[in-house]
C-alpha positions in Angstrom: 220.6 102.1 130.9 222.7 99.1 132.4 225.9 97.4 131.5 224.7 95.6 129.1 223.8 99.0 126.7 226.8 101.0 127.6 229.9 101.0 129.3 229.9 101.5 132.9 231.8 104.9 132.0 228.8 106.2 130.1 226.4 104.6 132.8 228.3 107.1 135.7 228.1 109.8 133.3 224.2 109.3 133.3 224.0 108.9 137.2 226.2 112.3 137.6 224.3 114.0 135.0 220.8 112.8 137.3 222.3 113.4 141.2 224.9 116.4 140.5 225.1 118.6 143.1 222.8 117.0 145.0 220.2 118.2 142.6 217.9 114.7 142.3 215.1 115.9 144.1 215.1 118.9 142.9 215.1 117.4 138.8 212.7 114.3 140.1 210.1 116.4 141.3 210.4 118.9 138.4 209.2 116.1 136.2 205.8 116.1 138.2 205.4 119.7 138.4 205.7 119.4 134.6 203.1 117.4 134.3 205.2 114.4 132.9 204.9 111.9 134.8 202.2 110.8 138.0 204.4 109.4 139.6 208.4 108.5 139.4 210.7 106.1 141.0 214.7 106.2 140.8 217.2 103.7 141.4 221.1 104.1 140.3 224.3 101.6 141.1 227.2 101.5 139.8 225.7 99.7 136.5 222.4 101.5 136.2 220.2 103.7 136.1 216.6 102.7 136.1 213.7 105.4 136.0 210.1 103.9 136.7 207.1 105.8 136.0 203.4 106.6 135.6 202.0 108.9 133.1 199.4 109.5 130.1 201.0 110.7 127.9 202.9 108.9 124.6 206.3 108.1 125.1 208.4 108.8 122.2 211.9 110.0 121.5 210.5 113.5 122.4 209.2 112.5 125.8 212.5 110.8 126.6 214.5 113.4 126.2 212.4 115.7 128.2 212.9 112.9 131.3 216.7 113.2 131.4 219.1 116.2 132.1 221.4 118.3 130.4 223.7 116.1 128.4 223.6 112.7 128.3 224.3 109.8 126.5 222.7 108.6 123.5 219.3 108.2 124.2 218.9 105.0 121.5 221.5 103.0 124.2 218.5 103.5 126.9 215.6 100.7 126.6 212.3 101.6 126.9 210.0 99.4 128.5 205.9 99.6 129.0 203.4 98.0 131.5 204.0 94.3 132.6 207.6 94.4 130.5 208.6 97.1 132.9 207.7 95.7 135.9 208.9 92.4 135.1 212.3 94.0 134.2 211.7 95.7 137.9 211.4 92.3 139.5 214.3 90.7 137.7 216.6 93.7 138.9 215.6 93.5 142.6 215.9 89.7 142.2 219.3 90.6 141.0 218.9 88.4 137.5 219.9 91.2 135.5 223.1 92.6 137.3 226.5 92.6 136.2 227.4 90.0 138.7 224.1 87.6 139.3 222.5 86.4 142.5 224.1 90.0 144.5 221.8 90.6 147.1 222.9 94.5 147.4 220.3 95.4 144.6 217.8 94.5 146.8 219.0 96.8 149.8 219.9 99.8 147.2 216.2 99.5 145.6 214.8 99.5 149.0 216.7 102.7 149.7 215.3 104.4 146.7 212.0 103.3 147.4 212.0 104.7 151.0 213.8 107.8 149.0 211.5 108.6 146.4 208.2 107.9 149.1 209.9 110.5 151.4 209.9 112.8 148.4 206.2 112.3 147.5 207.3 110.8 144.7 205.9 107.6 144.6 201.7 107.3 144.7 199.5 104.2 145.2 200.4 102.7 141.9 204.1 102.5 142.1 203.4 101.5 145.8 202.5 98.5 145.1 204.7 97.5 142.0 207.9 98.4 144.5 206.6 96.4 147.6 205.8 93.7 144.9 209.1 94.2 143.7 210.5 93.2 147.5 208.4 90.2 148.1 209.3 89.2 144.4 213.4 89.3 145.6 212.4 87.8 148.5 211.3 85.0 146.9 213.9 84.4 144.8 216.8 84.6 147.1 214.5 81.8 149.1 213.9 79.4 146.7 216.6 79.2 144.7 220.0 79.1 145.0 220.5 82.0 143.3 222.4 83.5 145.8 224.7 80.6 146.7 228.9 80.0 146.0 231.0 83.6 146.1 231.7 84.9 142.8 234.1 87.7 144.7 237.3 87.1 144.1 237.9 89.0 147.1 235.3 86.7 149.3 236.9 83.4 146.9 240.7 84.0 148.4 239.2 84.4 152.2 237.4 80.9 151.6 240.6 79.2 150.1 242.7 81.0 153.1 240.5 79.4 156.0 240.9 76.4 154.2 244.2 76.5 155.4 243.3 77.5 159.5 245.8 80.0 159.8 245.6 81.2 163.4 243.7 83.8 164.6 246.9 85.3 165.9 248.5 85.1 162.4 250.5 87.7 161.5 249.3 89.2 158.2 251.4 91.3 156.2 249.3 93.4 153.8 251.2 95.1 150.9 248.8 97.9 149.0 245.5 99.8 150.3 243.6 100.0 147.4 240.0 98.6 147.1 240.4 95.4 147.2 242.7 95.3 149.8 240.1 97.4 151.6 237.6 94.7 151.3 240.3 92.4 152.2 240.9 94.0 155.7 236.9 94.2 156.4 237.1 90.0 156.1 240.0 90.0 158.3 238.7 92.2 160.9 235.3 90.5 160.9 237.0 87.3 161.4 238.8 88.5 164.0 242.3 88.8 163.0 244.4 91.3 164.4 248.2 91.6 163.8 247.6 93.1 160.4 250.9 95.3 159.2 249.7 97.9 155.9 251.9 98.6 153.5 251.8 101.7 151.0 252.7 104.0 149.2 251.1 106.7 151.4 251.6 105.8 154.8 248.6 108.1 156.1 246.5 105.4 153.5 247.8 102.6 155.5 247.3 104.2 158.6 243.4 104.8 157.9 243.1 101.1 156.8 245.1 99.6 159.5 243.4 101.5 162.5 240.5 99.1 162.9 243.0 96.4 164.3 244.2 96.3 167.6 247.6 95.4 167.2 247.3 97.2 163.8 250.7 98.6 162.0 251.2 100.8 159.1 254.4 101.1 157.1 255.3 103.4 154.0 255.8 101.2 150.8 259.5 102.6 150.9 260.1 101.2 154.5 259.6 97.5 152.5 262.8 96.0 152.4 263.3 97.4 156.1 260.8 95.2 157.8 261.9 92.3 159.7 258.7 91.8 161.3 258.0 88.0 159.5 254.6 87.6 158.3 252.6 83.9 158.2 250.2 84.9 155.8 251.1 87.8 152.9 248.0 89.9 150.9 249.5 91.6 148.1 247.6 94.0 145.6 249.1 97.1 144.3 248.7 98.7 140.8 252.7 98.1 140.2 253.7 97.4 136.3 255.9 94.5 137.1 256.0 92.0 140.0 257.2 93.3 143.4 257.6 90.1 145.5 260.7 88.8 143.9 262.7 86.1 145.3 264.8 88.4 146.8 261.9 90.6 148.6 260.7 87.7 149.2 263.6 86.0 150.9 264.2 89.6 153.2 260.2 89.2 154.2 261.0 86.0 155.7 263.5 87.4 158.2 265.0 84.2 158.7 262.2 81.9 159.2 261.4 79.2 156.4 259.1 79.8 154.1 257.2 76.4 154.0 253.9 77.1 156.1 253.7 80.8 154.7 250.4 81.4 152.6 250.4 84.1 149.7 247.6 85.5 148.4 248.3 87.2 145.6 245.2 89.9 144.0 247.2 92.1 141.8 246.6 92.4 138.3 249.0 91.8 136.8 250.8 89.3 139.1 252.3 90.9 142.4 254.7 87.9 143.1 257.3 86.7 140.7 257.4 83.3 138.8 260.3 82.9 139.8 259.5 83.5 143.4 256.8 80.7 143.6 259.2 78.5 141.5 262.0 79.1 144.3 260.3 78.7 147.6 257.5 76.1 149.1 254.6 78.1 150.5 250.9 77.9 149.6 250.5 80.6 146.7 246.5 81.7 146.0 246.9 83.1 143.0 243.6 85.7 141.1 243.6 83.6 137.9 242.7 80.3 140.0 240.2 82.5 142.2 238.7 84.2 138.7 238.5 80.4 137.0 236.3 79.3 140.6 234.4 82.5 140.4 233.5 81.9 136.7 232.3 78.8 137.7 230.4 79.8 140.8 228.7 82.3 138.3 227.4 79.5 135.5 226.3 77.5 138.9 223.9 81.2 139.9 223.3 81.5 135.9 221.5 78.3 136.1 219.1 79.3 138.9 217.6 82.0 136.7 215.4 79.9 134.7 213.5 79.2 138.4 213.7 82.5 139.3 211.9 83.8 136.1 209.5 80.8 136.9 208.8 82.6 140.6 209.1 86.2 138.9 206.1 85.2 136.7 204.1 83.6 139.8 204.7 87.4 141.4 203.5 89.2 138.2 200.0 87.5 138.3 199.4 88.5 141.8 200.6 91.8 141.1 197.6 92.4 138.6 195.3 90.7 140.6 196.7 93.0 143.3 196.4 95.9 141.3 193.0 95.3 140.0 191.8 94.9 143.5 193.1 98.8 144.3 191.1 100.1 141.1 188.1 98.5 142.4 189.1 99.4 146.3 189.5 103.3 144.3 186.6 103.0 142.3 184.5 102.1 145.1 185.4 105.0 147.7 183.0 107.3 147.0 180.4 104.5 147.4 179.6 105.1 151.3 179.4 108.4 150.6 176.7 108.3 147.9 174.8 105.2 150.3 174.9 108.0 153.7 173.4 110.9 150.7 170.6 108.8 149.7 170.1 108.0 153.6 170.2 111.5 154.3 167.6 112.2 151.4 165.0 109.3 152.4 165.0 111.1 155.9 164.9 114.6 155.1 162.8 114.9 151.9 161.3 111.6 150.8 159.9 110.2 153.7 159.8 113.3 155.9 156.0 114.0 156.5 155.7 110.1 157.6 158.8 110.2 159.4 157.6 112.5 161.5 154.5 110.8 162.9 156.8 108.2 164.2 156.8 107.6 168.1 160.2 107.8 169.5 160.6 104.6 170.1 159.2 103.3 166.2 161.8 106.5 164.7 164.9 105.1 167.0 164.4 101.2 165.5 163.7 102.6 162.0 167.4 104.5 162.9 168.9 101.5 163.4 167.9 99.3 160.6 168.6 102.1 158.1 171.9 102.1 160.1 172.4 98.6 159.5 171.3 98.4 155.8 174.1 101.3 155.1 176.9 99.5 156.6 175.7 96.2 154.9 175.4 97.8 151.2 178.6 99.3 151.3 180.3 96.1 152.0 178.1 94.1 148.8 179.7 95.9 146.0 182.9 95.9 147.2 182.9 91.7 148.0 181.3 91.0 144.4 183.5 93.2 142.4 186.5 91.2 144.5 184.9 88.0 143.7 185.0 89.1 140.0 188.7 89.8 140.1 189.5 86.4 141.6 187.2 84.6 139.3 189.7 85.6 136.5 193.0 85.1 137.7 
């Protein structure tokens, strides 16, 4: 179940319903122990939930329902996929062509996670041990050779871009108004590119003073403390979840505390607006405003949107070698007991077939007979193996 069956509301509920009270393990293994599935691998973001498994039994609205916990949602919003469809679908999640926002690279790291989860768990066997490291090498790939991955669709990581476009100084003094999310993401750019006079303002001042203590010359203010500051600012970040626009040309002119305003940079995240029309019709500063940042990030995404056609291209190159891979383990599988039935019928020549001669043997005439039985063992394990190969390759 992704985002693109039911909304992200419904996809939580699903992910709750699976991981409640730390119960996973507890309802992943219970589905071998059942005798449902061989093996299982799970992988959940915040847009899916994505159960890959092995079994031999028919999968029908029955089965399904047996797979998922308690109460869920409906089950005819899940898509069902079987054999090279559901391992495709695998590889086009890890190369992150089927997530909410395309090209993200953090599927990869979250399905490597899982995989290094559900392996710790003895949940994942020599089948879906391949199809995951496949899955990998597949992303890999992708994020490689293409540009899948290229031009920010964040607004978040979009405003930082546009604001070093301007060089404000590393010394800037950045007023922050809001600690929400964004703004959160916000101060992890800042601090990363080394800013460090960062004031927070919020609502709840113990917020602000979480957020703001990764900055050495960090300063937190209550949102009520506002019109009081007279610190100045040279670049102002402004999200909050107010109805109505809080930087008016007033707040706007007290901000300034008396320096001009041309040469100040806004950036403005809120939803609706933080900063007045009126304020950015009244004073001259650089204003970076979310609906320009959402129009570039739209645009980034139909640049990444156009990648996908090459990586389905790569994604089908990957699927090929997977079967050829795959085939290779049956044959690798089928062919284990082999040395075992060569050293029997080694043991049985010597013991019971050719005993009587055997033992007329001089030492020396038993000890080279040794050897080139020796010999012919290792070598006739090795032929069956190499031709059955050889057959496999012959048909890709």
């Amino acid at each position: 179940m992704t985002h693109r069956d039911a909304k992200l509301k419904e996809v939580g509920a699903l992910v709750t319903a699976f991981e409640g009270e730390h119960g996973l393990r507890e309802r992943l293994t219970c589905l071998r122990e059942r005798g449902l599935v061989d093996e299982v691998f799970y992988a959940s973001t915040c847009n899916r939930v994505l159960l890959l498994f092995t079994t031999e039994r028919k999968v029908d609205e029955h089965f399904q329902a047996s797979l998922l916990p308690g109460s869920v949602p409906d089950l005819r919003r899940m898509r069902h996929l079987v054999g090279l469809d559901a391992i495709r679908h695998l590889y086009e999640v890890a190369g992150s062509i089927d997530s909410l926002v395309v090209g993200e690279r953090q599927i990869l790291g979250q399905l490597r996670e899982s995989q290094v989860m559900c392996r710790e768990w003895g949940l994942i066997g020599d089948d879906l041990r391949i199809i995951t490291n496949q899955a990998v090498l597949a992303a890999k790939d992708i994020y490689a050779n293409t540009r899948i991955g290229e031009k920010s669709v964040s607004v978040v990581s979009l405003s930082m871009q546009q604001l070093q476009r301007h060089a404000p100084s590393r010394k800037a003094r950045i007023l922050m108004i809001g600690a929400g999310q964004t703004n959160v993401l916000v101060a992890k750019f800042l601090r990363k590119q080394g800013y460090s006079h960062v004031t927070i303002v919020n609502r709840t001042l113990e917020r602000a003073e979480q957020l703001v203590s990764g900055f050495d010359h960090g300063k937190a203010i209550a949102l009520e403390e506002l019109d009081c500051y007279t610190g100045g600012f040279d670049v102002l970040f402004v999200c909050t979840a107010a109805a109505e626009a809080i930087i008016t040309p007033e707040r706007f002119d007290a901000l300034l505390a008396g320096e001009e305003a041309k040469g100040k940079i806004i950036v403005d995240l809120g939803v609706p607006a933080d900063v007045a029309e009126a304020t950015v019709a009244t004073y001259d500063f650089t204003y970076i405003a979310i609906e320009h940042l959402r129009a570039l990030a739209e645009e980034n995404m139909d640049f990444r949107r156009r990648e996908v056609e090459l990586a389905h291209t790569i994604i089908e190159r990957h699927l090929v070698e997977t079967e050829t891979l795959y085939q290779t383990r049956l044959i690798e599988r089928a062919m284990s007991e082999v040395p075992g039935q060569i050293k029997a019928i080694r043991h049985n020549a010597v013991n019971k077939v050719f005993r009587k001669e055997i033992e007329h043997l001089d030492p020396a005439a038993r000890e080279l007979m040794d050897r080139m039985m020796l010999y012919m063992e290792k070598r006739c394990i090795g032929i069956p193996m190499k031709a059955a190969r050889e057959a496999v390759l012959s048909r890709t």
